[in-house]
C-alpha positions in Angstrom: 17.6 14.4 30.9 17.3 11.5 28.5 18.2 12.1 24.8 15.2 11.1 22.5 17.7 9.2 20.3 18.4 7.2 23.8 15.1 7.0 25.2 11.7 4.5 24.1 11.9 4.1 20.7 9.1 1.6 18.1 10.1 1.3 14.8 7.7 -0.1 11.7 8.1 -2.3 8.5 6.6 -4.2 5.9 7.4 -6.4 3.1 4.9 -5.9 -0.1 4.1 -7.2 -3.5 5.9 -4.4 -5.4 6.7 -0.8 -5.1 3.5 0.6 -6.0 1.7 2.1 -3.0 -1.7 2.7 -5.0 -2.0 -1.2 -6.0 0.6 -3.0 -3.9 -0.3 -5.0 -1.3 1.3 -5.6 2.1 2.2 -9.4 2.9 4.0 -9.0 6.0 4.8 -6.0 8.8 6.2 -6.0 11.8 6.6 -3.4 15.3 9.8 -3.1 17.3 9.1 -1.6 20.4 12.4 -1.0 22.1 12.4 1.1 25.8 16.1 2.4 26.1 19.5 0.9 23.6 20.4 -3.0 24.6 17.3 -3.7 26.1 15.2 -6.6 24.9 12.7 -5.2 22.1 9.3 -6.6 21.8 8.4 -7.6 18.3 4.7 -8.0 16.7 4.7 -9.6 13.5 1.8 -10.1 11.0 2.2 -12.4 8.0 -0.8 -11.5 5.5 -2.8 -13.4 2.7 -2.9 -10.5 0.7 -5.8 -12.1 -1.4 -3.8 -10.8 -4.7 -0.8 -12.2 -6.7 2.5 -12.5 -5.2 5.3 -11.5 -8.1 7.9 -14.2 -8.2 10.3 -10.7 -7.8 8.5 -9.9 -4.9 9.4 -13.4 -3.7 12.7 -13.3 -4.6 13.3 -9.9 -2.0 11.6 -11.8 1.0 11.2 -14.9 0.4 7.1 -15.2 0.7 6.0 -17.2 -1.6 1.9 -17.6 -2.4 1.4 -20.6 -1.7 2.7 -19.8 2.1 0.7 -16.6 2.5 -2.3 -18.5 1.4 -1.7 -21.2 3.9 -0.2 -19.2 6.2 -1.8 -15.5 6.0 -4.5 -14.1 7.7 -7.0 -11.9 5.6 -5.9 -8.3 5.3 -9.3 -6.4 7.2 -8.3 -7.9 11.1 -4.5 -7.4 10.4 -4.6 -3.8 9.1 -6.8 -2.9 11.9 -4.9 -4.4 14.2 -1.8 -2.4 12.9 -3.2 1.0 12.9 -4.3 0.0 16.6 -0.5 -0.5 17.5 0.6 2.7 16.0 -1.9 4.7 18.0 -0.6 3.1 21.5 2.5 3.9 20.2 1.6 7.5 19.3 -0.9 7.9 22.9 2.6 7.3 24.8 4.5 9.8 23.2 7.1 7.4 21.8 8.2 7.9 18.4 8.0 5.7 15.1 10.9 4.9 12.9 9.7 4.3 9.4 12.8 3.7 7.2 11.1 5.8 3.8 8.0 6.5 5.7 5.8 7.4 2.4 6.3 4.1 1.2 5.0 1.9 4.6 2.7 4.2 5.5 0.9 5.1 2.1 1.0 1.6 1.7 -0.5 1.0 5.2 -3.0 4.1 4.5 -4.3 2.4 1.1 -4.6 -0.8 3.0 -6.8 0.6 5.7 -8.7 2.2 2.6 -9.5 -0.8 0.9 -10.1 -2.9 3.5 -11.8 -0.8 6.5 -12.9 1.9 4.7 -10.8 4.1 6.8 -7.8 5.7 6.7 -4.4 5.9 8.8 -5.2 9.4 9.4 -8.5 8.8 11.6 -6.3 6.9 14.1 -4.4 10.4 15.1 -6.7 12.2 15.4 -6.4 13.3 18.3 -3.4 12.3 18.9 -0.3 12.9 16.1 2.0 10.2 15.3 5.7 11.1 15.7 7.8 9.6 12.8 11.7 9.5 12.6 12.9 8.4 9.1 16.6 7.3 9.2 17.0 8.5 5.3 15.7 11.7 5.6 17.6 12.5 8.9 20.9 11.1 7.4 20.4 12.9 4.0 20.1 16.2 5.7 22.8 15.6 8.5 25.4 14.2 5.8 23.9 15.6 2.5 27.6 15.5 0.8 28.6 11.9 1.8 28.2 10.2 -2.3 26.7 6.8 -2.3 23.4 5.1 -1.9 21.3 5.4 1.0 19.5 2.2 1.3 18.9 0.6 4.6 21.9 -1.9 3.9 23.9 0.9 3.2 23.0 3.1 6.7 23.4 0.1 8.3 27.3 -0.1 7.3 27.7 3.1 7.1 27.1 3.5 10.8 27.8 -0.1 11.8 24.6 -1.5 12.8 24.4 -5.2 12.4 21.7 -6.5 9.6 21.0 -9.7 9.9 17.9 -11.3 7.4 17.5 -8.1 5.5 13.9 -7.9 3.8 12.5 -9.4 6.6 10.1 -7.0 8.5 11.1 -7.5 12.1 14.6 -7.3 10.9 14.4 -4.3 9.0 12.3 -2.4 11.8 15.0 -3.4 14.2 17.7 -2.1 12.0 16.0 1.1 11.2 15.9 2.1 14.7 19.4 1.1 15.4 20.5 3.5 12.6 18.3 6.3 14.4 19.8 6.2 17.4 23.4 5.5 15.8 22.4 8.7 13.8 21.4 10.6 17.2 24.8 10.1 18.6 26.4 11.1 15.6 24.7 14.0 15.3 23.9 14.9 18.6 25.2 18.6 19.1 22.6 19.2 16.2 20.1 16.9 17.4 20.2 16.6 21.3 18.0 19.7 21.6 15.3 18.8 19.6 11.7 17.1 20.2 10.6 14.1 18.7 7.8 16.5 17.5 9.9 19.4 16.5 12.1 16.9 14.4 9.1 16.2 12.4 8.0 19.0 11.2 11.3 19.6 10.1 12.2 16.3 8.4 8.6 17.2 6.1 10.6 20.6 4.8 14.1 18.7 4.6 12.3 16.4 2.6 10.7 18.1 0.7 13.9 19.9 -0.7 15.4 16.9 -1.1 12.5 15.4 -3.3 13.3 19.0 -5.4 16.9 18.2 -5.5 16.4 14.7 -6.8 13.6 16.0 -9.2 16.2 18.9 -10.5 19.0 16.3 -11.2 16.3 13.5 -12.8 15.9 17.1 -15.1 18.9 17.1 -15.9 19.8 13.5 -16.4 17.3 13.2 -19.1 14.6 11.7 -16.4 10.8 12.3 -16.7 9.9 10.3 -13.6 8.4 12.7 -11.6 9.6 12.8 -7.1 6.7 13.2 -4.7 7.3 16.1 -1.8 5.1 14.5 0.4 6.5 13.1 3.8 5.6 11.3 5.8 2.4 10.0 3.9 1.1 10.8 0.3 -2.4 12.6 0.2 -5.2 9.7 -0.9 -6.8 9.6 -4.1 -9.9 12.1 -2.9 -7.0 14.3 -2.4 -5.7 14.6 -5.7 -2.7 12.4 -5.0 -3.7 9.1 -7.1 -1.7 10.4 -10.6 1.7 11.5 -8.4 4.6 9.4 -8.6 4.9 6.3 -6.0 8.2 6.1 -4.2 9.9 3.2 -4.3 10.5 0.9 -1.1 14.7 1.5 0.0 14.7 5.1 -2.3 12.1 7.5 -2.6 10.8 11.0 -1.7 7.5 14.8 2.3 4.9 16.5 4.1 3.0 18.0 7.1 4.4 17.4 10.7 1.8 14.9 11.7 -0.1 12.3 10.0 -2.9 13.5 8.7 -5.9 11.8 7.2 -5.1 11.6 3.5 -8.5 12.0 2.2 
């Protein structure tokens, strides 16, 4: 039988105009679908007037400049419907998502779908729950010890998975589910046995304690900034989650086993 980490595979990504996942707005996103390793993925890419400001720092991580997304973009209602559509086809097939720091994308996508649909990411899984593999969570459990940053640059060298155009959407998905299946084999007497299904429910708890590691040491370093437990998506603003703390896009901190409507 077919290792997961060897089987169909999507993986999701956006580029943004901060780090913010209350205010920010998505500008591009992009999803991998990839049916076994070395086979030709299939790539949908969105590029998005987001309607707002672009940050000349935002600019200067992807290189999207206003005036391009203005001319360029299509308005955010269509494109955020379209990408919660994807994601459920993905999730009625059984094939799992790789969201490199899922609570960032998918809060993001989540507040999106708010503000523009008056929906919510939840609604689309229902009845069917969205599967989600996050590189950074599986290799900070599976390595915990190994000192350095874990961005996706860095899990791409550590594990030798090619990067090229970093910051770009389609590139980073593409990446991100390299470094999954790189991570699979890796791991694979700890791995091999588990679901796509059982692995999330158990990346929620392993993130979770890593969010109250990273919280103990801010303690101790002096740090007030506060490290949200919930994986893969933040509870909405009805929910009481609007005065947490927002993880940042490469770094960041879990929660139930499937996504659930935040609100």
């Amino acid at each position: 039988m077919t290792c997961w980490y060897e089987g169909p595979l999507a993986a999701f990504d956006t580029e943004t105009t901060g780090v913010d996942v209350e205010t920010d707005r998505i500008v591009s996103a992009a999803l991998v679908v990839q049916d076994a390793p070395g086979t030709r993925p299939r790539v949908h890419h969105w590029l998005v007037n987001p309607g707002v400001p672009v940050p000349v720092e935002a600019t200067a991580v992807h290189g999207l400049t206003e005036e391009h997304l203005t001319r360029n973009g299509r308005w955010p209602a269509p494109v955020m419907h379209e990408i919660a559509t994807e994601l459920a086809e993905q999730a009625s097939t059984g094939r799992p998502l790789v969201v490199m720091n899922a609570p960032f994308d998918l809060t993001l996508l989540d507040r999106e779908l708010r503000r523009h649909r008056a929906s919510s990411l939840g609604r689309w899984f229902e009845s069917v729950p969205l599967l989600v593999l996050d590189p950074r969570v599986l290799d900070k459990h599976l390595d915990r010890y190994r000192k350095g940053r874990r961005t996706l640059t860095d899990l791409c060298e550590h594990y030798g998975v090619p990067l090229d155009g970093a910051h770009d959407a389609a590139a980073d998905a593409m990446a991100s589910l390299d470094v999954v299946r790189a991570i699979g084999r890796r791991f694979a007497s700890r791995l091999e046995r588990l679901s796509p299904a059982e692995l999330h429910t158990l990346q929620a708890v392993w993130h979770a304690a890593q969010a109250r590691g990273l919280q103990a040491w801010f303690a101790r370093s002096g740090n007030e900034e506060a490290v949200d437990p919930a994986w893969p998506l933040r509870p909405g603003l009805a929910a009481g989650g609007g005065g947490g703390p927002r993880p940042r896009k490469r770094g960041g901190a879990p929660r139930r086993a499937a996504v659930t409507g935040g609100g």
